[in-house]
N, C-alpha and C positions, 0 to 999 in steps of 0.2 A: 426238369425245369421248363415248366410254359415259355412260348415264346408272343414277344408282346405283338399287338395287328395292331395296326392306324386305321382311322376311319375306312379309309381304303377299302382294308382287307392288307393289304402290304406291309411287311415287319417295318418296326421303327426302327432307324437307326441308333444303334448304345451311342452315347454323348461320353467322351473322356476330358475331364475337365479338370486343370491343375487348382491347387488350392492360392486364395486368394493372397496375393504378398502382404504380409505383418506392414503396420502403419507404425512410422517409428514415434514414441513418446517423448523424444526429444526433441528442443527447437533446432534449429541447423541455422545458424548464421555464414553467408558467404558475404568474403568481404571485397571490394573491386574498386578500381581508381582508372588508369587511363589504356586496359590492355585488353578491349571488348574480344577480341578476337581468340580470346583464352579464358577467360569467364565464358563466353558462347560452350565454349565446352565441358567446361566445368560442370556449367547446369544441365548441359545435355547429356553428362555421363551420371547427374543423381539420378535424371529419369529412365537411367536404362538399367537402373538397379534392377536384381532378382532380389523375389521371398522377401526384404525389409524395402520398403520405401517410406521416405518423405512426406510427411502432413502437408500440403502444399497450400497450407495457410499457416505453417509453422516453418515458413521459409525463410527469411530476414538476407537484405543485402542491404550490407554497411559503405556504404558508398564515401570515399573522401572525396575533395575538389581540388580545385584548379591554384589556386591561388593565396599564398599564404596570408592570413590577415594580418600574422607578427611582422613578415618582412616584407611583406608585398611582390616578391618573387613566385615568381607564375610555374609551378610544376608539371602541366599538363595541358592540351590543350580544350576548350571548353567541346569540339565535338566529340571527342573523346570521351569525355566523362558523359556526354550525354547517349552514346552508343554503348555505353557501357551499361547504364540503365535502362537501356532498349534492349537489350543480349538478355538481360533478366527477365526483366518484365513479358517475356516471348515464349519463356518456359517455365516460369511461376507466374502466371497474371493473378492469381490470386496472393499471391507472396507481398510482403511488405518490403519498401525501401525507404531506410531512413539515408539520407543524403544529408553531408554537410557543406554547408554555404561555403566553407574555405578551405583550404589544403589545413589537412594536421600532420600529415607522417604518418610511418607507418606505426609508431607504437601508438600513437593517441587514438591513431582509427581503431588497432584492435582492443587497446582498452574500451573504449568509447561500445565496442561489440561483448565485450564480454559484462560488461555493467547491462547494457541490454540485455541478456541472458542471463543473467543472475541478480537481475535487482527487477527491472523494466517486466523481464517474463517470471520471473521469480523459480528459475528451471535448478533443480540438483542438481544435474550435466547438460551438456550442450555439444554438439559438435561444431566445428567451426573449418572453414576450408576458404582458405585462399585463392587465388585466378590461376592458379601456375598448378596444380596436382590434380589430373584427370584419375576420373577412381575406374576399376575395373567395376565387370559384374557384381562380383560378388564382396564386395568393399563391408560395404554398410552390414550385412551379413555377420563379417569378421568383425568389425567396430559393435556390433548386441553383443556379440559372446564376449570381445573383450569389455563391456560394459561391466558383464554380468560378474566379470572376475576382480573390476575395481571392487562395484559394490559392493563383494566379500572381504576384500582386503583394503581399508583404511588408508594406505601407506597410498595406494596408486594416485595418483594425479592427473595425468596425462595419459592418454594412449593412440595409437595410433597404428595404420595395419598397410603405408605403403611400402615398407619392409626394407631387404640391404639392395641393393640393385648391386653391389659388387659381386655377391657370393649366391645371389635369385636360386635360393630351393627350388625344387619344382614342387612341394607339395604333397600328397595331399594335407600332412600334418604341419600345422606351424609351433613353432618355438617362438619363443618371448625374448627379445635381447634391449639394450638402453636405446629409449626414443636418441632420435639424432640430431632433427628438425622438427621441429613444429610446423611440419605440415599435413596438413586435413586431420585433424586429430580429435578428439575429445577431451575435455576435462572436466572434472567435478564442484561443485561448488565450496564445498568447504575447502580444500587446498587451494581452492582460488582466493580465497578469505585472506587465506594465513601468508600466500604470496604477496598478494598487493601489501598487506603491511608492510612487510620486510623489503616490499622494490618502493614505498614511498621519498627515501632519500633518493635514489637513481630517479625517479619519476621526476622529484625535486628540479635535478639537475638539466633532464632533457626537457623541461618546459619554458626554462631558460631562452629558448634561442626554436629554430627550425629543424627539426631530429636529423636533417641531412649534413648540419652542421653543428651537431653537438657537441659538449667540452669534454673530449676523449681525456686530457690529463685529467682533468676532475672524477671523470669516472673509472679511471685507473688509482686514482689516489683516495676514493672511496672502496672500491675492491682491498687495500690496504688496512681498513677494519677490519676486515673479514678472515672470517678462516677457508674458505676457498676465495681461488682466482682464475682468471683466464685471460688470453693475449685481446681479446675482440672487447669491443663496446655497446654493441648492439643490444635491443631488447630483448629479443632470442637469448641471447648468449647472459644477460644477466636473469632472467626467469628460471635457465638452467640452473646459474649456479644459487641461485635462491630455494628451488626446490632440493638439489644437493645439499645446502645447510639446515634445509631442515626437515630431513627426512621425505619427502614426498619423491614416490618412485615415478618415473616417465621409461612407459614402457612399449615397446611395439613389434610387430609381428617380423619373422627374420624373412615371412613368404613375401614376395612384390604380390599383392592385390591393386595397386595403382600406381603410375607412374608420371611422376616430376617432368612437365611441360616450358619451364619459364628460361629457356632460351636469351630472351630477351628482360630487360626487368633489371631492380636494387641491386642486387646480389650476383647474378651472372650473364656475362653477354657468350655469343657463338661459341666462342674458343674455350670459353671455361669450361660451359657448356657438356660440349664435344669431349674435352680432357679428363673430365670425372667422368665421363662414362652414360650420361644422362642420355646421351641420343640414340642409346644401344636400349636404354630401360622398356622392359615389358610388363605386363601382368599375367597372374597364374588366376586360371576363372574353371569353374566347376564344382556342382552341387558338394563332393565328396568332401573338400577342403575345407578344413576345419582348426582351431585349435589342439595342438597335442594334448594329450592326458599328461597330467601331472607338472604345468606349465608356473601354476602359481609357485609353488619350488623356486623356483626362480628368481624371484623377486626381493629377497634379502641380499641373494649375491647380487644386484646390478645397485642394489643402495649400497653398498659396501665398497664396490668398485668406481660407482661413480664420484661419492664424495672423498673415495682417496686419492684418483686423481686431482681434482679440484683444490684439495689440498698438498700435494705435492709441489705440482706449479705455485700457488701461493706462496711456501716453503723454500723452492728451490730456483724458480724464476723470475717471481714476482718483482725483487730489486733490479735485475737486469733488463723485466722490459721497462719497467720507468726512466732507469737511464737511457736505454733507446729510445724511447719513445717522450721523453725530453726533451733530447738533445735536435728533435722535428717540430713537435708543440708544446704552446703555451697553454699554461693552466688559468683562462684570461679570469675567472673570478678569485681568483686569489688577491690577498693585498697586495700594492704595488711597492715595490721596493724602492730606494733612492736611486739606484743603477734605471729600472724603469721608468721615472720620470724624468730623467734626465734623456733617456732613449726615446721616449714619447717627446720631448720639448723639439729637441733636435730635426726628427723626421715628420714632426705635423707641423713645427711652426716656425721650423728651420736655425732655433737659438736656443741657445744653454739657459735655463732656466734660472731664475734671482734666488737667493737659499729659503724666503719665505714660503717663495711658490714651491719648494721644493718639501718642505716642512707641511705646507697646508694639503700635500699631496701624499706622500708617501707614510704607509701602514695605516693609512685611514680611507682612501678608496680602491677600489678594485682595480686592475688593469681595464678591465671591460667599462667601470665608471669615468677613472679618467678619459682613456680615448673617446667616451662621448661628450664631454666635457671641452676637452679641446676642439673636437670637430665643431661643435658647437660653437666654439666660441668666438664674438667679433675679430680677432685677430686673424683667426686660420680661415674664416668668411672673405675677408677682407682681402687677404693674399689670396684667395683662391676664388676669383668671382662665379659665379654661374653663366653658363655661354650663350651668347644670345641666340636667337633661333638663325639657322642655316650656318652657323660658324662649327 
């Protein structure tokens, strides 16, 4: 074999040059509200993806706000939300951010992200990741291949590849076991169809009011249709048992490819933290890792197991936690009883109510109508003036 000369006369140096990383065809929506200091990393761990990275004009952050427009309570503070939009913008400047003018919560912000991506970009998947789950190297890697095994099987919904941090395989073969969380995950567009219909009554209910204060009996007493159930109220916790009724598997990898940062945040402070095990959490990274052979197998037994538990509790819990969870809250849309307008008369306007007022109120407005009703009303105004300024 000749050897090559440079102008010189001096051999050229060989050039070893890796192949260039796969551009993903999916949009990535990150969604971010008042914790710049964790989204900063979020976006700094898409960019240190190997072999699969980010169109970084297919980048989207779903930014909520500060301030409710339903209740006027202030959830964050505005430099917060605006450093959060700075942490983005620093590592996708080409990336899009849609911000909204008010606080929604978290379910309305990541609906509000996923109609983006399935209606707005008009994408058949999307990945979507929240401010709290740093991905390893080799994340997005594992999130193609587990793509590639939705798209052959129908059933999949969901996928996701930050794995069990209890039992962290090391690798290099991953197995498939039931997603846990909804976090940094994928999903598909048609199972996101057939979801949103089926969560439109819960949707109903947490639009009612600020999601931080939703009507947890209502949405226990609506679990009560159903043939599954579970003890939580959250959005999370009703998409699960949504895609358990109706077939749609949420699956994810058993290897930790990324690991759960949110410390602080909705769901867990230090100590909760610390006590599941989160602060121990790693990732396994290395070209070799990959999905196991024979993985989609799988996938009938976690629909099977999923939706039987879901129905077990419905079955064998579901009365006991309503009467716990009773016997703490009010179902406030419900109609109001005689006992509750006599209760309302008493503690808003300090008198036993006339039986008209009694008749004009109960089984015909809501607890939640009445009490605006009274607060409202010249009487309870009157007894309870407004303070003047410095008193």
């Amino acid at each position: 074999m000749s050897e090559a000369f440079s102008p010189a006369g001096l051999a050229a140096p060989v050039l070893h040059t890796l192949p260039a990383p796969r551009v993903l065809e999916v949009p990535v929506i990150v969604f971010g509200f008042n914790r710049p200091e964790y989204l900063d990393r979020v976006c700094a761990s898409l960019l240190r993806q190997r072999d699969v990275v980010p169109d970084p004009r297919r980048v989207f952050l779903v930014q909520d706000g500060a301030v409710s427009a339903r209740s006027g309570l202030r959830y964050a503070e505005d430099a917060a939300i605006e450093a959060s939009v700075a942490a983005f913008r620093r590592h996708f400047p080409r990336g899009h951010v849609a911000a909204s003018r008010a606080n929604l919560g978290i379910a309305a912000n990541i609906r509000r992200g996923e109609v983006l991506a399935f209606e707005a970009v008009d994408a058949d998947c999307a990945l979507f990741f929240e401010d709290d789950l740093e991905l390893g190297p080799d994340y997005l890697r594992i999130m193609e291949q587990l793509r590639a095994l939705a798209e052959a099987d129908p059933r999949i919904g969901y996928f996701a590849a930050y794995g069990d941090h209890h039992v962290a395989p090391p690798g290099p073969y991953s197995w498939i076991t039931m997603l846990q969380h909804h976090w940094a995950f994928g999903l598909r567009r048609e199972p996101w169809r057939r979801l949103r219909d089926w969560l439109a009554p819960y949707y109903e209910i947490v639009d009612r009011s600020d999601y931080a204060f939703r009507d947890h009996m209502a949405i226990f007493r609506l679990m009560g249709t159903m043939e599954v159930a579970n003890g939580f109220s959250s959005q999370d916790t009703l998409k699960t048992l949504g895609c358990h009724a109706l077939g749609i598997a949420r699956i994810m990898t058993d290897v930790c490819f990324g690991r759960y940062i949110g410390a602080q945040g909705a769901s867990f402070n230090e100590e909760s933290f610390r006590k599941l095990g989160y602060d121990r959490m790693g990732w396994v990274e290395g070209s070799e890792n990959r999905l196991a052979d024979g993985v989609a197998g799988a996938v009938s037994g976690i629909l099977a197991d999923s939706l039987g538990r879901q129905r077990h509790y419905r079955a064998a819990k579901w009365e006991g936690l309503m009467e716990e969870r009773g016997a703490a809250w009010l179902e406030r849309d419900r109609l109001a009883t005689r006992q509750d307008v006599l209760d309302l008369f008493r503690l808003l306007l300090d008198r036993v109510p006339q039986e008209d007022a009694v008749e004009r109120h109960a089984g015909i407005h809501t607890i939640r109508q009445l009490r605006e009703i009274l607060l409202g009303s010249r009487e309870f105004r009157g007894r309870n003036p407004m303070p003047r300024p410095g008193e």
